[in-house]
Structures are given as C-alpha cells and as structure tokens.
C-alpha positions as CSV (number, residue, x, y, z in Angstrom):
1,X,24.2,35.8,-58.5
2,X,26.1,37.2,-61.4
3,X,28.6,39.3,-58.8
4,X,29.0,35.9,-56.7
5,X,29.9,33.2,-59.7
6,X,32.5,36.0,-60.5
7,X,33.9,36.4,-57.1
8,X,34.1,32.2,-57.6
9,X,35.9,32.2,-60.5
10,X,38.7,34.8,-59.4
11,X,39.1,32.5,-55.8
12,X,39.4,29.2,-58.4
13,X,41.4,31.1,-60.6
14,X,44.2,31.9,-58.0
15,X,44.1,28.8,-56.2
16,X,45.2,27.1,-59.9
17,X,48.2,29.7,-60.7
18,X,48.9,29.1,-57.0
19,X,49.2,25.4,-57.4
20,X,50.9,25.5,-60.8
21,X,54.4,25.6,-59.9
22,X,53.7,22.9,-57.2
23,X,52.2,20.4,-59.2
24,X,53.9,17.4,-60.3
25,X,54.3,18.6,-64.2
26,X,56.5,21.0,-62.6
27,X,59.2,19.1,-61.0
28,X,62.2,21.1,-61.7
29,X,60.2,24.0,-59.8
30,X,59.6,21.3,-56.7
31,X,61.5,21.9,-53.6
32,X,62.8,25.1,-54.2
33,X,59.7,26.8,-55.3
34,X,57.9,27.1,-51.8
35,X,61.1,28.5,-50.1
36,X,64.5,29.4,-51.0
37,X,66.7,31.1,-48.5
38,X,68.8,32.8,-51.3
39,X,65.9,34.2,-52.4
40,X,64.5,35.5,-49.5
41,X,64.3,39.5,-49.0
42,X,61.7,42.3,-48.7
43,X,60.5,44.6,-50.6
44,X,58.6,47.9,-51.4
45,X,57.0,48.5,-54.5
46,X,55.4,52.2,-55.8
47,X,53.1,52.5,-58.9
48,X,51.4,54.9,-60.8
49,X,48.6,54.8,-63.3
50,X,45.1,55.1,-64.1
51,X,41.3,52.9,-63.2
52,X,39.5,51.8,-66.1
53,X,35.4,51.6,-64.9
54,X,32.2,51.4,-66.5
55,X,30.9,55.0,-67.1
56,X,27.5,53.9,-65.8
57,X,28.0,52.3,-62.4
58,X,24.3,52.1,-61.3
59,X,20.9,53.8,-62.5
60,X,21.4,57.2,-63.4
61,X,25.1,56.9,-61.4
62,X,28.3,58.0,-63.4
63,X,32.2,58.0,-62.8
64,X,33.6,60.3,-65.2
65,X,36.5,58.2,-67.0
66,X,38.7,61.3,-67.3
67,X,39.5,61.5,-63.5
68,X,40.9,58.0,-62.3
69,X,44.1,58.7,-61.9
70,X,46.0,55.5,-59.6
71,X,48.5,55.8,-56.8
72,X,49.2,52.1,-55.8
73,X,52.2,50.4,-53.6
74,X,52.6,47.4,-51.7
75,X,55.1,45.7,-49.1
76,X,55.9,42.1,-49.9
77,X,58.5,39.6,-49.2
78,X,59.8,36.8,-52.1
79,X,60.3,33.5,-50.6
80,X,61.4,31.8,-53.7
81,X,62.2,32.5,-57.1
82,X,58.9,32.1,-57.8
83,X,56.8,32.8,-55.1
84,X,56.2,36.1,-53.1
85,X,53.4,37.4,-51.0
86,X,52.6,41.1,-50.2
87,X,49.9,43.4,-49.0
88,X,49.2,45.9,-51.9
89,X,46.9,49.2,-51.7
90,X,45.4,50.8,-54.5
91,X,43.8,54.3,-55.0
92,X,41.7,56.2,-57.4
93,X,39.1,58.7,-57.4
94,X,36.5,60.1,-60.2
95,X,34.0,62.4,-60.3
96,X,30.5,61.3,-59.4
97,X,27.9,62.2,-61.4
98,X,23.9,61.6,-61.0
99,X,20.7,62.6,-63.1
100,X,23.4,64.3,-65.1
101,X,25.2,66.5,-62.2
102,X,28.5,66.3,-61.1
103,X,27.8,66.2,-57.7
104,X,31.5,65.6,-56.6
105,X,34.3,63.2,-56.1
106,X,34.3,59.5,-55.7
107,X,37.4,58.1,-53.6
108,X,38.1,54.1,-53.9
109,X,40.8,52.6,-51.9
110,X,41.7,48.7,-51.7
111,X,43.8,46.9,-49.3
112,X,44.5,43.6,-50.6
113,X,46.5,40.5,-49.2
114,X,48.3,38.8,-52.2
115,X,50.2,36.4,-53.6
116,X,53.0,36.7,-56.7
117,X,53.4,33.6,-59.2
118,X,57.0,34.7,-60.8
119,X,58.6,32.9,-63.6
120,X,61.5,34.4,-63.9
121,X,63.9,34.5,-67.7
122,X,67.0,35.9,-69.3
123,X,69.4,35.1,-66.5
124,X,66.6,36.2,-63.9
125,X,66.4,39.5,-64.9
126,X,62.5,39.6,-66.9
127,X,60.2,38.3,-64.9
128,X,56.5,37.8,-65.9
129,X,54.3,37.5,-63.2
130,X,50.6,36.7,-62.4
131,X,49.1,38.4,-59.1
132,X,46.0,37.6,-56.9
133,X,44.1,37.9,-53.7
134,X,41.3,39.2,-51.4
135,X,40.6,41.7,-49.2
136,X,38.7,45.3,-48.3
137,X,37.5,48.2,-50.7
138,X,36.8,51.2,-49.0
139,X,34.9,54.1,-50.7
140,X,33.8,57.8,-49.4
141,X,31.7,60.8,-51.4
142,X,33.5,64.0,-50.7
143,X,34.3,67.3,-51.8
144,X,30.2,67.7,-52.5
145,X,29.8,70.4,-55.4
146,X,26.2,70.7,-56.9
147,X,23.8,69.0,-54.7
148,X,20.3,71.2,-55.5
149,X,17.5,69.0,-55.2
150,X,19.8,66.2,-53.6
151,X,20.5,64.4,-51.1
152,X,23.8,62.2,-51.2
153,X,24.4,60.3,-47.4
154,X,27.8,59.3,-46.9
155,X,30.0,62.6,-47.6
156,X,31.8,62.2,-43.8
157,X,31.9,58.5,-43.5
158,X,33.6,55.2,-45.6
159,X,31.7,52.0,-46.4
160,X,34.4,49.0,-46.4
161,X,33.0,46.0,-49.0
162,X,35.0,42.1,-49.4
163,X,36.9,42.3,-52.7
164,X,38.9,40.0,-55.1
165,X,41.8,41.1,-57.2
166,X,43.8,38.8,-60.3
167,X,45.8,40.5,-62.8
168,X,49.6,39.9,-64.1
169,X,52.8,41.7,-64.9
170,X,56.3,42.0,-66.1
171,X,59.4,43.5,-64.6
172,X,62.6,44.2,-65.5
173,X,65.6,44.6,-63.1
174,X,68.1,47.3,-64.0
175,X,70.0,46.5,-60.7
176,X,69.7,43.4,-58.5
177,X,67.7,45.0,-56.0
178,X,65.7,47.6,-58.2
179,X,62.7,46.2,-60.9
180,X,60.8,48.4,-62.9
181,X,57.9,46.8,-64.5
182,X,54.3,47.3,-65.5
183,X,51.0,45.9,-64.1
184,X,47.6,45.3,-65.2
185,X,44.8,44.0,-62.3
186,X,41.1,43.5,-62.6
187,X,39.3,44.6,-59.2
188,X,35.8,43.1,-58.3
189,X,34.4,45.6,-56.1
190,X,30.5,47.2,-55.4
191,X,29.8,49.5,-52.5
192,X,26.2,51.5,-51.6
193,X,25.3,54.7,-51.5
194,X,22.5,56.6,-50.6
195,X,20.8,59.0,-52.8
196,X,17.6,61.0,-51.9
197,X,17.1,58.3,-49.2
198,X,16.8,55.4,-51.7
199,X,20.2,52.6,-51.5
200,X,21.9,52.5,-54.5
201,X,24.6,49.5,-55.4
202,X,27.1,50.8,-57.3
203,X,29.6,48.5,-60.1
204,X,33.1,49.7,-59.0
205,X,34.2,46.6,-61.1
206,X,37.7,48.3,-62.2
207,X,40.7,47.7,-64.8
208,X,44.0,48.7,-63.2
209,X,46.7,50.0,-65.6
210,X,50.0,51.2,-63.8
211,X,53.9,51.4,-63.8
212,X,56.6,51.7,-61.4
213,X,59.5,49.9,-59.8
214,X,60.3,47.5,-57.1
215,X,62.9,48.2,-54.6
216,X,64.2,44.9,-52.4
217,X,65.8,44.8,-49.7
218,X,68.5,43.6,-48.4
219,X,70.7,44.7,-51.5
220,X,72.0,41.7,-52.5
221,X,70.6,38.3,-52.6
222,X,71.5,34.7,-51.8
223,X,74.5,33.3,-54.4
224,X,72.3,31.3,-56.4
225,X,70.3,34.7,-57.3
226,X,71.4,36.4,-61.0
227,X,74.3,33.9,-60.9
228,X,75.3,34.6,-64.4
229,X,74.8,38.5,-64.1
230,X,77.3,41.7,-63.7
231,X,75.9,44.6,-62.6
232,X,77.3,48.1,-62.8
233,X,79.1,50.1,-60.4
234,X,78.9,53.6,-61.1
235,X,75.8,55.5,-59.8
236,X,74.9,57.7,-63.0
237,X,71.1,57.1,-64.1
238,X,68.7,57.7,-61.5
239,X,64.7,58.4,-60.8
240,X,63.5,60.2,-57.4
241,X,60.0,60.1,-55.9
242,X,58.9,62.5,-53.4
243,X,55.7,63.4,-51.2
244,X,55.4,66.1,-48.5
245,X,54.1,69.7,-48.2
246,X,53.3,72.8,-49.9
247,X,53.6,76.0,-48.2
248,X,51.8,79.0,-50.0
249,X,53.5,82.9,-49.4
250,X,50.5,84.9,-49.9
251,X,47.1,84.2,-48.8
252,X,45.9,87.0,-50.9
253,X,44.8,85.6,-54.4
254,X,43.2,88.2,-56.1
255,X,39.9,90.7,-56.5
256,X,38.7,89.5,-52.9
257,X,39.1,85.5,-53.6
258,X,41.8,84.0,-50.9
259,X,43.5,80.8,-50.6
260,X,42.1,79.4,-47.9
261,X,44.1,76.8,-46.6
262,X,47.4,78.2,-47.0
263,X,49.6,75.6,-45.2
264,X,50.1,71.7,-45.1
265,X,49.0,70.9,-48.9
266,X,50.0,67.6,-50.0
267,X,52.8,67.9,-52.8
268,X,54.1,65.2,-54.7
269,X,57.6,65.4,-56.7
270,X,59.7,63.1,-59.0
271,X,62.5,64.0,-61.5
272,X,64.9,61.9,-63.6
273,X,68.2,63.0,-64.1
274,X,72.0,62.0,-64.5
275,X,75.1,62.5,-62.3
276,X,78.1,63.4,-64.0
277,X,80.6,62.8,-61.2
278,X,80.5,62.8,-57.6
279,X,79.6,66.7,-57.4
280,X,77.7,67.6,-60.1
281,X,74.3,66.5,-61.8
282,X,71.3,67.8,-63.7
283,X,67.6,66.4,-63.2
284,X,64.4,67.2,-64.6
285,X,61.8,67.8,-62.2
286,X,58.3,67.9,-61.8
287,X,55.8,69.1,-58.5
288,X,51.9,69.1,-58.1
289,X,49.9,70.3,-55.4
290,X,46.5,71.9,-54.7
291,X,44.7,74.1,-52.6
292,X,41.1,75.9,-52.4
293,X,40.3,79.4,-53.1
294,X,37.8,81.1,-51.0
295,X,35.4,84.2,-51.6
296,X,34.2,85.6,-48.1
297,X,35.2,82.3,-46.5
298,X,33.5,80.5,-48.6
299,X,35.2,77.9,-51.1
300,X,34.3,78.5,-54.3
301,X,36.4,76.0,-55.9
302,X,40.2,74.5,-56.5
303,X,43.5,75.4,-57.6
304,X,45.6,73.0,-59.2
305,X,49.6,73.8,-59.7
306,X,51.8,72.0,-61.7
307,X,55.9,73.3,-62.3
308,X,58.3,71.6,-64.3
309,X,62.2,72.5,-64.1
310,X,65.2,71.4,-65.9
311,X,67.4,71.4,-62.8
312,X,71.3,71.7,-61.7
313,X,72.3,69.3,-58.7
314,X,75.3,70.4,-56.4
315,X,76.2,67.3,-54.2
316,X,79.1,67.5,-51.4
317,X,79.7,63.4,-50.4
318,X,80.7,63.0,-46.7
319,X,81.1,60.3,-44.2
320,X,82.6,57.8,-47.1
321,X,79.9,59.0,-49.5
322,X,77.2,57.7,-47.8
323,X,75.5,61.1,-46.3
324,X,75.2,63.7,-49.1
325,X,74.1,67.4,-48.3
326,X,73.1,69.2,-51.9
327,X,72.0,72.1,-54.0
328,X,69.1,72.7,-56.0
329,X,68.3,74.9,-58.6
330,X,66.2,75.7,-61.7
331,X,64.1,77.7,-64.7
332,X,61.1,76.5,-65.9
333,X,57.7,76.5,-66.5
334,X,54.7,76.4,-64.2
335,X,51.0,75.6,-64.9
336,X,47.6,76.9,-63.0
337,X,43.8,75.7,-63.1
338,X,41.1,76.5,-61.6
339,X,38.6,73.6,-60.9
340,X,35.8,71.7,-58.8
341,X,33.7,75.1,-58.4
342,X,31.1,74.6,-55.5
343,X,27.2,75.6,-56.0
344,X,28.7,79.1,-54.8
345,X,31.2,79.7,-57.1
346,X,28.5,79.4,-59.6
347,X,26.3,81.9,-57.8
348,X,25.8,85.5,-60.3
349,X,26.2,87.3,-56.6
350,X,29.9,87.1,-56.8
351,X,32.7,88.0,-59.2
352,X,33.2,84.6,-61.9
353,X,36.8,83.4,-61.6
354,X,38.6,81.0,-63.5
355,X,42.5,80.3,-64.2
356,X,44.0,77.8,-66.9
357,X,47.6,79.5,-67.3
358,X,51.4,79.0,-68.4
359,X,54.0,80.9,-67.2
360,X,58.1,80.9,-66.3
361,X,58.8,79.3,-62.8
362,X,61.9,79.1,-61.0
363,X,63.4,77.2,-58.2
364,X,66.2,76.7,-55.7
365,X,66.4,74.3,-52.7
366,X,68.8,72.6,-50.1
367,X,68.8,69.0,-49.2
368,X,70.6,66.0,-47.8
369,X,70.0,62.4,-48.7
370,X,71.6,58.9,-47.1
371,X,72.3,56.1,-48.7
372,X,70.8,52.9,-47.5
373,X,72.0,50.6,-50.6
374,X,74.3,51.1,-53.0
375,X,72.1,52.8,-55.5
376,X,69.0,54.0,-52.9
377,X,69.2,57.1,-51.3
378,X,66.1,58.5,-48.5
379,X,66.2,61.9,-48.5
380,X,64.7,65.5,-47.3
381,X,64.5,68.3,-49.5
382,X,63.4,71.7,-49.0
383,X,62.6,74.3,-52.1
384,X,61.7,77.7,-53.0
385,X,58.9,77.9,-55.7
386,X,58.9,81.3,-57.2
387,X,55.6,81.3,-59.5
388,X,53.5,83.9,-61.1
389,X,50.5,83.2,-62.9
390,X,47.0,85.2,-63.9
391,X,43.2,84.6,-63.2
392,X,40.1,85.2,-64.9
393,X,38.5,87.6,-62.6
394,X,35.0,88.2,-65.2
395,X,36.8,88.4,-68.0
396,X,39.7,90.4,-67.1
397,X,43.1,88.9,-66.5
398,X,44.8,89.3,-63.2
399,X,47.9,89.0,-61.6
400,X,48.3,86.1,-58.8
401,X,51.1,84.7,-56.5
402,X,51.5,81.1,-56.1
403,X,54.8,81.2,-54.6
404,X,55.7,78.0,-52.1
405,X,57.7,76.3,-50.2
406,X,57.5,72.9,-50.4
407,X,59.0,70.6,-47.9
408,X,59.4,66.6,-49.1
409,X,60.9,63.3,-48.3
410,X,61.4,60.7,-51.0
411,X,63.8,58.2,-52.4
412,X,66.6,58.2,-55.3
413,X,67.2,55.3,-57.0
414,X,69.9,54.8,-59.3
415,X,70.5,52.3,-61.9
C-alpha cells in the first residue's frame, strides 16, 4: 500500500511540473514552450556518481553503502527552451550481504523514458531543471563469493520491475553546445530474490547523486538561442572520456596464482588537460580496469588497477584541422588491490594472497581523433601501460607485472 501511494504521488507530481509552464499563469511561456524550432537539437548526456540506499533492504538483506558507485547517460532531444524528453539509463552495484555474509555483488540498472522541465537564466546559460518519468529496473546477483549454508536463485538471470524516477538539476553551458551540470534523482524501485527457497522483496528505493556534461547536437542552435552571448574561439580547455579494453602482457602473476582472463577487460579513461597551440598540450590522465586472479584455475578473487599520469600531447592537424593523428606519453603513479576473494581464496589449502600497492607507472600511446563540432572530437587511442607492482603472497612481498595495453574510444570536449 505504502509502495503504491508513493508510486502515485511521483505520477501526480510529474504531471504538475509538466503542466506548469503550460498553464495559463504562465503566459509568456505559452506558445513557444511546447515547440520551438530554434530550439530544437539532440543530445547526449554522460554522468558519473554514486546511489544512496537504505543499508537494510529487506530482513536480514544488506547493500553495503561503500560500493554504489553510478555510471548514468541518456539521449534526449529539447524541443523548446523549456521542454526536452530523453531516455536515460542508470547503473550501480553494491555488495549484497545476508545473515551477515557478503555473499556477492548486487547489479541495478534502470531505463527510464523522461521528460525535462528547463527554466533557463543568465542569458540562457544556467539552467535549473526538474526531471521525471517511468520505466524498467532490472537487477541480477553475480559474482557469488561466500555462499556456505546458502542458497541465493538468480545469480545467471535478471528480474525487470515498473519504476518511477523525479529528481532536478542545474547546468551550466561553457559552450553553446556543451553543459556541465549536476543532478540529484530519487528512484522508486523493489525487485525479488530468492534466498534458501523463501522470496524475498527487497527496497532498492535509491538517492541518485551525479555529475557530468551534456553535449547537443547540431553545434549551433536556432538565432533566437543565447542571443545575447559570445562564445570563444580558441580550443584550449578540454575534458576526454574514454571506454574500451585492457590487454594484460603476462598471464603469470606470481607464486602459482594467474590472471585468468588476460584479454578484453573493460577499461575506462578520462583526463583534463590544456592545449597550448595547435601542436602541443599536456593532460592529466587517469585509467581503471580489472581482472581475476586464479590459483589452479580457480578464481580466488579480483584485481583492481588504477594509473594516474601527468601526460605530454603531440598533435599533427591535417585535412583543415579537422582529422588529428597524436602522441602520447607519461610518468606516473599506478595503484593495485586485491579484492572480492571467493570461498576458495579463503581456503588454508592454498597460499593467502593479497595486494593494496603504490608504485611508478609510465605510459606512451598513439592516437587519432576527428572533429565532429567545433570543440568535440571522437577518437581512438591505443597505449602502452608499463606497471610494476608487489603482492602479498603469506606475508612475503612479491614482485608482479601488470603491464597492458589498453585500446579505447572516447570523446574530447573542449571549452
């Protein structure tokens, strides 16, 4: 009853912000506020954050609040200057725990039809904004890591619930087709699960904290749009998002444990940095990725990397400056840690490893980027990851090689 007068309130709640600009109170926003052709362009928007939940979800059920980190991003398109709609997605995962346990990790994904309510200030350029819709949660139990006296159902399959969304943000544009902004949503959500054969609801009920940017598209809008604005020329300031591929050199980690997987990890990259002319620039970087490590083909738990370079950027504009081919290349620091350890890597029959490590990284790629706007560039960049880092192997350091090649394709914007 409770979880269905809520789910009432959100659908009343967005019908009224809907209806706000339309009203007749509103009459300098009638006519123009429904559809404005000078307004009228798509865009992509990419967020990062974190899911704030209840620790206690159901009956002896737990999400640890120290692993919800949020990938979000949705595709829209603003038919006014006040209205837009999109189709937004929104991911987290925590680690489940039960009678105590961590038993393993919790995945949450939404898909959610929306609609933006924009009231846009200061020449157009701030722009509060309340946000709102309905659509799908889907949530999975994988990665299973101390199930003794047990039984989770649903570790291979996804359970896909109706949820409501409402929340608000602000943005800023820096450029007239790039807005960074932040965003806070409240997500009504409960999905099942299964535990020693008894169904168990869970509260996914969630506080979504993130920031990003929004890039439009086409680059410039209608001439009513930022009338009274100048924007900058120059492409100096600029922030690049990347996702693709980690290679690892050596399967061998150390004292018999492996990587297992050794190809195809997911990476994800991003850097800031600052061009200084057409040829030369210098970024700071950043790249995570994980794989599992293995004893006799058996996982026994993960291995998280993180490297961090100050960076030198060697750029050759052809083809009017619109294709750029470029060089890469850094010293830094890089970052190890061993985690998730499986019922296994627990056992007293095998060695105990563990890693949580500093140590100097270095780096050197190649890459090639077009520019699609003014100040947006899609790219492909290929890098060399030389890293060498030491394990706990019971209670002796050792010596490992994460060295990787990591393959990525991304987006620079500048602004």
């Amino acid at each position: 009853m409770e979880n269905s007068m809520r789910s009432s309130l959100l659908l009343v709640l967005m019908v009224v912000f809907a209806a706000g600009p339309l009203s007749p109170r509103n009459q300098a926003l009638a006519g123009s506020a429904l559809f404005d052709r000078d307004y009228l362009r798509g865009y992509l928007a990419l967020r990062y954050g974190a899911a704030a939940m209840d620790d206690r979800v159901a009956s002896d059920v737990e999400l640890d609040p120290r692993t919800t980190e949020l990938v979000a991003g949705s595709l829209g398109v603003t038919l006014s200057k006040y209205i837009s709609l999109e189709l937004a997605a929104d991911y987290w995962e925590s680690d489940l725990i039960i009678s105590g346990k961590n038993v393993g990790e919790y995945a949450i994904l939404t898909i959610l039809p929306q609609i933006r309510i924009c009231y846009p200030l200061w020449k157009e350029r701030l722009v509060p904004y309340l946000v709102g819709g309905g659509g799908w949660g889907f949530t999975e139990f994988n990665d299973p890591s101390d199930l003794e006296g047990l039984v989770v159902e649903g570790s291979e399959s996804t359970d896909a619930r109706t949820i409501y969304a409402l929340g608000g943000g602000l943005e800023y544009f820096v450029r007239q087709n790039l807005a960074l902004g932040v965003e806070i949503k409240y997500v009504h959500h409960s999905a099942p699960i299964e535990v020693n054969g008894s169904d168990v609801d869970l509260d996914l009920d969630a506080v979504l904290v993130s920031g990003g940017f929004r890039l439009f598209f086409p680059e410039t809008p209608g001439p009513s749009a930022f009338a009274d604005v100048s924007w900058p020329d120059r492409r100096k300031l600029y922030l690049a998002l990347r996702v693709g591929i980690a290679s690892f050199l050596d399967s061998d980690f150390t004292s018999g444990f492996e990587i297992s997987d050794t190809e195809r990890q997911q990476v994800i990259s991003g850097g800031l940095g600052y061009n200084f002319d057409e040829h030369w620039a210098t970024e700071l970087v950043f790249n995570y990725h994980e794989t599992e490590i293995a004893f006799q083909n058996r996982k026994v738990g993960e291995l998280s990397v993180w490297t961090l370079f100050p960076q030198v950027r060697f750029g050759y504009p052809l083809l009017d400056n619109k294709f750029v081919p470029y060089l890469v290349g850094g010293i830094g620091v890089g970052f190890t840690e061993f985690n998730d350890r499986t019922p296994f890597g627990r056992s007293a029959d095998i060695p105990r490893i563990g890693s949580r490590h500093w140590s100097l990284a270095a780096e050197a790629g190649v890459g090639a980027e077009y520019f699609v706007a003014g100040n947006v560039a899609l790219g492909l960049e290929v890098d060399y990851n030389y890293h060498r880092s030491k394990a706990e192997v019971d209670g002796r350091d050792k010596d490992v090689n994460v060295d990787t090649v990591l393959i990525a394709a991304g987006i620079r914007a500048f602004f």
